[in-house]
N, C-alpha and C positions, 0 to 999 in steps of 0.2 A: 586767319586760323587755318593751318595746313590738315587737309582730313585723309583718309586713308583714298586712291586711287586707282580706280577698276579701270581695267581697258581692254579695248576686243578689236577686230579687223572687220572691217566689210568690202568688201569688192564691186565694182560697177558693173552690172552684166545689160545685158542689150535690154531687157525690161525694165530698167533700171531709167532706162536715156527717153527722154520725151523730145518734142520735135524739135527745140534748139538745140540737139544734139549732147547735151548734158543730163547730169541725173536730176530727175524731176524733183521739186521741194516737197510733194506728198514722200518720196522715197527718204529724205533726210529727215521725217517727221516717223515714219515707220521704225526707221534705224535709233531714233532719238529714245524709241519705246522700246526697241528690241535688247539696246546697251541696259537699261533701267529695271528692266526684267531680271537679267544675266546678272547683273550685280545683288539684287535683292536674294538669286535664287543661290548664288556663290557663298552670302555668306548671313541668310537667314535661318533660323532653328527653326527646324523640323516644324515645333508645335505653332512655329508662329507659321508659317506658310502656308498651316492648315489653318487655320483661325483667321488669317487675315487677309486681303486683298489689296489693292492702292489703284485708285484712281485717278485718270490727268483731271485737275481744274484749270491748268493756264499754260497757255505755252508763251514762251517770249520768246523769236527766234530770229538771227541775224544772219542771211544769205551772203558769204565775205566772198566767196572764189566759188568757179563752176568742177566738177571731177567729172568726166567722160568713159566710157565705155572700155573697163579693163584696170579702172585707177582703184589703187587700194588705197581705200581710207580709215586711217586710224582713229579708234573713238575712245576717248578717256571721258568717265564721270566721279562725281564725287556729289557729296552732300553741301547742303549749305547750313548755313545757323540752327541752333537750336531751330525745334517742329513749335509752329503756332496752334497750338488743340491741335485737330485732327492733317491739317497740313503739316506738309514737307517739302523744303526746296532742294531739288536737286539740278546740278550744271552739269553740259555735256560740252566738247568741243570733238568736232571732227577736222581731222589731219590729213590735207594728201601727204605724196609719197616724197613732195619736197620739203616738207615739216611745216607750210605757211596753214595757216586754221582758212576751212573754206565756211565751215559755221559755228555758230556758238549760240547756246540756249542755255534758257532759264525756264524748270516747267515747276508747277505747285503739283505735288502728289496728294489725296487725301487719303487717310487709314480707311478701310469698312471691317465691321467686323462681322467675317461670315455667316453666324448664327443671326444677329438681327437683321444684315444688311443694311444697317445705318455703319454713319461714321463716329470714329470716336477718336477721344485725348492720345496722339501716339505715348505708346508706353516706351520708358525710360526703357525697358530690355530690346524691348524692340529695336531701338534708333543707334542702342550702344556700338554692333561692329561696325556701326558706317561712320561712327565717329572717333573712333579709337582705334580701328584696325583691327579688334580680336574677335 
């Protein structure tokens, strides 16, 4: 099923590069949260971004190619399958600047809902523009 597709850029800066000289896996794991932010915040309504939060419970993640100090890399995410209760899967792939994927991940999101601070059923309005595009 084709879902709608967010995407943003990130750049390798020298804090970025650990000692084998590439961008370290905590930095692809930062970036992983930063794209998944951007997109909730691009096209969540108001009343839900005040009511609700999203938590990681899992990350699945596959280190394919290293990017170095100065390599932009393109990050596209989308949704996965219908939300299990309170989870949500969402994919990310990051792109250098010759189009080959250097990772790809699978992380579980959980809904909280601000007021109890527990988790809850994602609501059908809530998950609607990440899977329809509107």
């Amino acid at each position: 099923m084709n879902r709608p597709i967010f995407e943003m850029a990130f750049t390798a800066a020298p804090e970025h590069i650990d000692e084998l000289g590439h961008v370290n896996n905590a930095v692809w794991v930062q970036w992983i949260q930063e794209i998944a932010v951007a997109h909730w915040r691009s096209v969540a309504a108001a009343e839900h971004d005040d009511a609700y939060f999203w938590v990681v419970v899992r990350h699945e993640i596959d280190y394919l190619r290293a990017a170095h100090d100065g390599d932009v890399v393109t990050a596209r995410t989308w949704v996965g399958d219908a939300p299990r209760g309170a989870r949500f899967e969402r994919h990310v792939e990051l792109t250098g600047g010759d189009g080959k994927v250097c990772v790809k991940a699978k992380t579980d999101w959980a809904i909280i809902d601000k007021a109890s601070g527990r988790p809850i059923r994602v609501p059908p309005e809530v998950i609607a523009p990440f899977v329809s595009g509107r």
